[in-house]
N, C-alpha and C positions, 0 to 999 in steps of 0.2 A: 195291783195298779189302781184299781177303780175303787180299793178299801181308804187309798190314803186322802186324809184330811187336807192337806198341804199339798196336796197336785206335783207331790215333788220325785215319786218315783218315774223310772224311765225304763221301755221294753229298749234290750236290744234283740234284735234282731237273727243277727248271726250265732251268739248262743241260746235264742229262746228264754232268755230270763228276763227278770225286770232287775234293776240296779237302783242304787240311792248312792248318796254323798256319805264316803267313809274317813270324810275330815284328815282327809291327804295324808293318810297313816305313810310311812311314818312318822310323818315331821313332827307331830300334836305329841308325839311320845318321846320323844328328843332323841332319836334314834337317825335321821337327817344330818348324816355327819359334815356331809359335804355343804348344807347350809349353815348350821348354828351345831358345831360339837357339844354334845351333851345336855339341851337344854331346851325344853319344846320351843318350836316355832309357829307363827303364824300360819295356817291353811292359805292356799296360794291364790284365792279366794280374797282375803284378806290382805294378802300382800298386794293383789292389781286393785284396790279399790281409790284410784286417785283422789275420789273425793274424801279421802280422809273422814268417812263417816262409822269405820264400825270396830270395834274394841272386842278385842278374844280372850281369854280369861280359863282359869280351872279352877274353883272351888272345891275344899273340904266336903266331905260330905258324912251325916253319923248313919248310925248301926240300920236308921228306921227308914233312911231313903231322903231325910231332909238336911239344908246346907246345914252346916255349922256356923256359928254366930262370928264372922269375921269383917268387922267394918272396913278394914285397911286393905281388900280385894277389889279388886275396881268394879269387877260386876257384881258381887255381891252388896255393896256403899251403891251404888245404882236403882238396882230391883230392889234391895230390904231397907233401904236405909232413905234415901231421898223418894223409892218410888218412882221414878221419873222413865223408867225402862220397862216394860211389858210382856206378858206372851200371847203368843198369837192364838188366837180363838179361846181361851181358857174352857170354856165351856164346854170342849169337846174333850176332858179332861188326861189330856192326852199328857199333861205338863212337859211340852217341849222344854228344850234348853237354848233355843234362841229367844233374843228379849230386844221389843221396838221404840224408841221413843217416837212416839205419835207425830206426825204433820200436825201442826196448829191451824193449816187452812185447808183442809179436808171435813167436807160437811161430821156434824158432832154425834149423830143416829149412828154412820157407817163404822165412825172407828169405835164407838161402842161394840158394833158389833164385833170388829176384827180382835178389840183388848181389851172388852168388859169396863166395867163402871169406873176405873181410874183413871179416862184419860185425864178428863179436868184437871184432876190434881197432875198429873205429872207434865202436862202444857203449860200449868201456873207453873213450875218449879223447872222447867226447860226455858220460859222465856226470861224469866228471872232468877236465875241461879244463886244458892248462897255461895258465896266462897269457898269453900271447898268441894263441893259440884263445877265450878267453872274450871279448877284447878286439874279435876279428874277426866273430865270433857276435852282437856288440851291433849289430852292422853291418848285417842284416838288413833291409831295408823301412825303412832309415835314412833312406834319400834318393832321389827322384824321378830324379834323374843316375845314370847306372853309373859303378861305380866302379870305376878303373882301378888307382888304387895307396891302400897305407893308410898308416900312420904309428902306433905306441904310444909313447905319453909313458907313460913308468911316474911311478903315485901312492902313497901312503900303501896300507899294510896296514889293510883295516877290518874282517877277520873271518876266521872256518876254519870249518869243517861237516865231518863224516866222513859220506861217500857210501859208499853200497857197489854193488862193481862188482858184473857178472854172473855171475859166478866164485861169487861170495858173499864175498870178501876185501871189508875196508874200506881206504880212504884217505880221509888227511886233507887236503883241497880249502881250500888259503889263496887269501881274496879281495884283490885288490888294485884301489883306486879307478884304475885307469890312464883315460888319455884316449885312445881313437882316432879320428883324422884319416881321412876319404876324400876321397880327388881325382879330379877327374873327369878326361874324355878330354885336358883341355888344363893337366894338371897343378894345377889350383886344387883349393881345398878346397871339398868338397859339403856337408861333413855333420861334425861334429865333439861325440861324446858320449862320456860316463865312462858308467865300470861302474855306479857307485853313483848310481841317480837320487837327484833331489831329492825330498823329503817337504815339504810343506806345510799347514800347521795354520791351518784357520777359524778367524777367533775365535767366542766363542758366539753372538754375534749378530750376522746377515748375513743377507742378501739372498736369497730363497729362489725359483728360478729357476718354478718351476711354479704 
């Protein structure tokens, strides 16, 4: 209990153990028939998180204990490729397998401490996305299946906004309607949404639910 880094083990009580999170076996192993037949699912963790903030994922992995070079993984194109995802404390070399994109307005000492020396870089490339980071972020709490590979269909240009990074520099942020594709463990597509939702207008007279 008092070993772990992360404050995340728990005693119970009644049988005298201490307990952690076993990532809702079965379902991570596609074994959860009555959820998603044949095909991991999200931890149920992940399924209640309304705010559509966190993305589950399984990567490759080689002989020596490190990922395999796969850009088209969402969390792998994240942590290796934009950087912009994190692990918590790195320092206590523990290399967990959950990874954060940093608060931008959380003093810049603290989240050093919690994610070591990248946050800079990965708040410069969270508040300003390239296009294909923006495309994989919509990916989010997209779909009840983890998602093993993505796909971006590039769309139409429908807009730009000048962001300013934490520098205090601006950049100009061109949005583009692209489409992306998730597939799950058996290569099929899970989930497939554009950048730019849809907007739809009531007419003025309509059915009033309450």
């Amino acid at each position: 209990m008092e070993a772990c880094p992360y404050k995340k083990s728990m005693f119970r009580p009644s049988t005298s153990t201490s307990e952690k999170c076993i990532a809702c076996y079965p379902r991570i192993e596609g074994r959860a028939d009555e959820v998603s037949p044949g095909v991991p699912v999200e931890t149920r963790c992940m399924s209640a998180c309304v705010g559509k903030i966190r993305l589950q994922s399984l990567v490759a992995m080689q002989k020596d204990g490190r990922w395999k070079h796969d850009p088209d993984n969402p969390v792998y194109y994240l942590v290796h490729e934009e950087k912009v995802a994190l692990p918590l404390y790195p320092q206590f070399g523990t290399s967990p397998n959950g990874f954060y994109i940093p608060p931008r307005w959380v003093p810049r000492p603290y989240l050093e401490q919690m994610f070591g020396p990248g946050v800079e870089e990965a708040i410069n490339h969270y508040v300003a996305p390239s296009r294909r980071l923006l495309a994989v972020l919509a990916l989010f709490r997209a779909a009840r299946e983890i998602i093993f590979r993505f796909e971006v269909k590039k769309g139409p240009k429908v807009g730009e906004s000048e962001v300013k990074l934490p520098s205090g520099k601006s950049k100009t942020l061109e949005i583009f309607n692209d489409t992306v594709i998730g597939y799950n463990a058996k290569d099929r597509p899970s989930v497939t949404i554009s950048i730019e939702e849809p907007v739809y207008v009531r007419d003025k007279a309509h059915y009033n639910s309450i």
